[in-house]
C-alpha positions as CSV (number, residue, x, y, z in Angstrom):
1,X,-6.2,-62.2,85.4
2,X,-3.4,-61.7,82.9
3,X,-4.9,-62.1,79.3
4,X,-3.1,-63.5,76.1
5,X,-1.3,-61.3,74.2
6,X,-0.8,-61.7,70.7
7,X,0.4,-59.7,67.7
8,X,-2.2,-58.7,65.9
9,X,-3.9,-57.1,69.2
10,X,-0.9,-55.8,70.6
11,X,-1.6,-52.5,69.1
12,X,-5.0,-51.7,70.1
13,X,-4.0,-53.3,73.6
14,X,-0.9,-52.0,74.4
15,X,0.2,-48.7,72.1
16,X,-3.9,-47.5,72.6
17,X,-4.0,-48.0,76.7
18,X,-5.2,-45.6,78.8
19,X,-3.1,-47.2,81.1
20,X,0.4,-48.3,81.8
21,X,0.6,-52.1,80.4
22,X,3.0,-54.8,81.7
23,X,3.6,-57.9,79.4
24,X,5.3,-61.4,80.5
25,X,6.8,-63.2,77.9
26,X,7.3,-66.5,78.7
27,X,7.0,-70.2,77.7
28,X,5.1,-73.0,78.7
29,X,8.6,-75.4,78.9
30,X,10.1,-72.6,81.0
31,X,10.4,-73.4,84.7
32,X,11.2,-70.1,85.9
33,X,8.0,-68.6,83.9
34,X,5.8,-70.9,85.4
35,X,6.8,-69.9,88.8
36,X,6.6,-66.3,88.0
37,X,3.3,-67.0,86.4
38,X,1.2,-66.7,89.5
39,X,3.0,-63.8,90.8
40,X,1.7,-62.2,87.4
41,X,-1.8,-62.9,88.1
42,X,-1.7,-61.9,91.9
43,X,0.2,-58.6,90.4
44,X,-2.6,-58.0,88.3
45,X,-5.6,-58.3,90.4
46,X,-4.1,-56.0,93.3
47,X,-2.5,-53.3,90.2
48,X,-5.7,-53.7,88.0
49,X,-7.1,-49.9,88.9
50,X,-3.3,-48.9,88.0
51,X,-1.9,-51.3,85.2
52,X,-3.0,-53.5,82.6
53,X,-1.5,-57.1,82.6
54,X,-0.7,-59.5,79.6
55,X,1.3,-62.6,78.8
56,X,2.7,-63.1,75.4
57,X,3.9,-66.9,74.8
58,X,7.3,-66.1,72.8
59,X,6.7,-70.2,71.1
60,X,3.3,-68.5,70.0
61,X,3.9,-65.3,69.2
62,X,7.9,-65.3,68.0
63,X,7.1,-62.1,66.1
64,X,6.6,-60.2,69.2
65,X,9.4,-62.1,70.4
66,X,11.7,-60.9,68.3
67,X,10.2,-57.5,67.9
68,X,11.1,-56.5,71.6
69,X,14.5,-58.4,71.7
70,X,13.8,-60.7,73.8
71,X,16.6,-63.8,74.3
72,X,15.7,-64.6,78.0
73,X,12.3,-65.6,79.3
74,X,10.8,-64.7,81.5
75,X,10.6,-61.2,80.6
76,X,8.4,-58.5,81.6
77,X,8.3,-55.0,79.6
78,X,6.3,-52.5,81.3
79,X,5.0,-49.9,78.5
80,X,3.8,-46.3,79.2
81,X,1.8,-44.7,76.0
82,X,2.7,-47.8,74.1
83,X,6.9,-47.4,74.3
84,X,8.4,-49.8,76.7
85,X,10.0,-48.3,80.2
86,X,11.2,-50.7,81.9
87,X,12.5,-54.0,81.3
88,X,13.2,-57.0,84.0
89,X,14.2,-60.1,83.5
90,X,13.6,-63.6,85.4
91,X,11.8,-65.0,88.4
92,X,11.4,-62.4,91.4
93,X,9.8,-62.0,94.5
94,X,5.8,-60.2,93.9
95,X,6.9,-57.5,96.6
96,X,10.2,-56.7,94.3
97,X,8.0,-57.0,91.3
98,X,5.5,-54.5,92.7
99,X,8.8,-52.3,93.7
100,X,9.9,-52.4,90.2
101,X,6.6,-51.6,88.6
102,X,5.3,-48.6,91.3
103,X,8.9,-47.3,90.6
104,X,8.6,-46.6,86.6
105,X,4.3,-46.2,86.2
């Protein structure tokens, strides 16, 4: 399960993993995020031994938002040792997803 991600743990969650960490920033009013949203969750659960996973609600957490760039949504950064890698952007297939993550972790 894909957590909440917010600013004021996104240190200690994201620049202190042990582990690779993928975040979705999305929106609730965003079609395309909620249809990516269970691909998240089923991404998570079979990556968990391999890769931490975390949404991040750009309406909620704008800072974070803003912080990373981000002008489309839905938006997943995948960060090694706390610096983002690797960057896609909207809806995908999970098997692509998978691709894209196995491919820069």
């Amino acid at each position: 399960m894909a957590n909440a991600l917010t600013a004021s743990d996104f240190d200690q969650l994201v620049v202190q993993a042990d582990k690779p960490v993928l975040v979705d920033f999305w929106a609730s009013w965003c079609g395309p995020c909620r249809a990516l949203g269970p691909v998240v969750e089923e991404v998570a659960e079979q990556m968990a031994d391999k890769l931490a996973v975390y949404k991040c609600n750009v309406d909620d957490e704008s800072e974070l938002a803003q912080k990373f760039q981000i002008v489309s949504i839905p938006t997943l950064i995948l960060f090694k040792g706390g610096k983002p890698v690797h960057v896609m952007v909207g809806n995908m297939p999970k098997a692509d997803l998978i691709k894209e993550i196995e491919a820069n972790i």
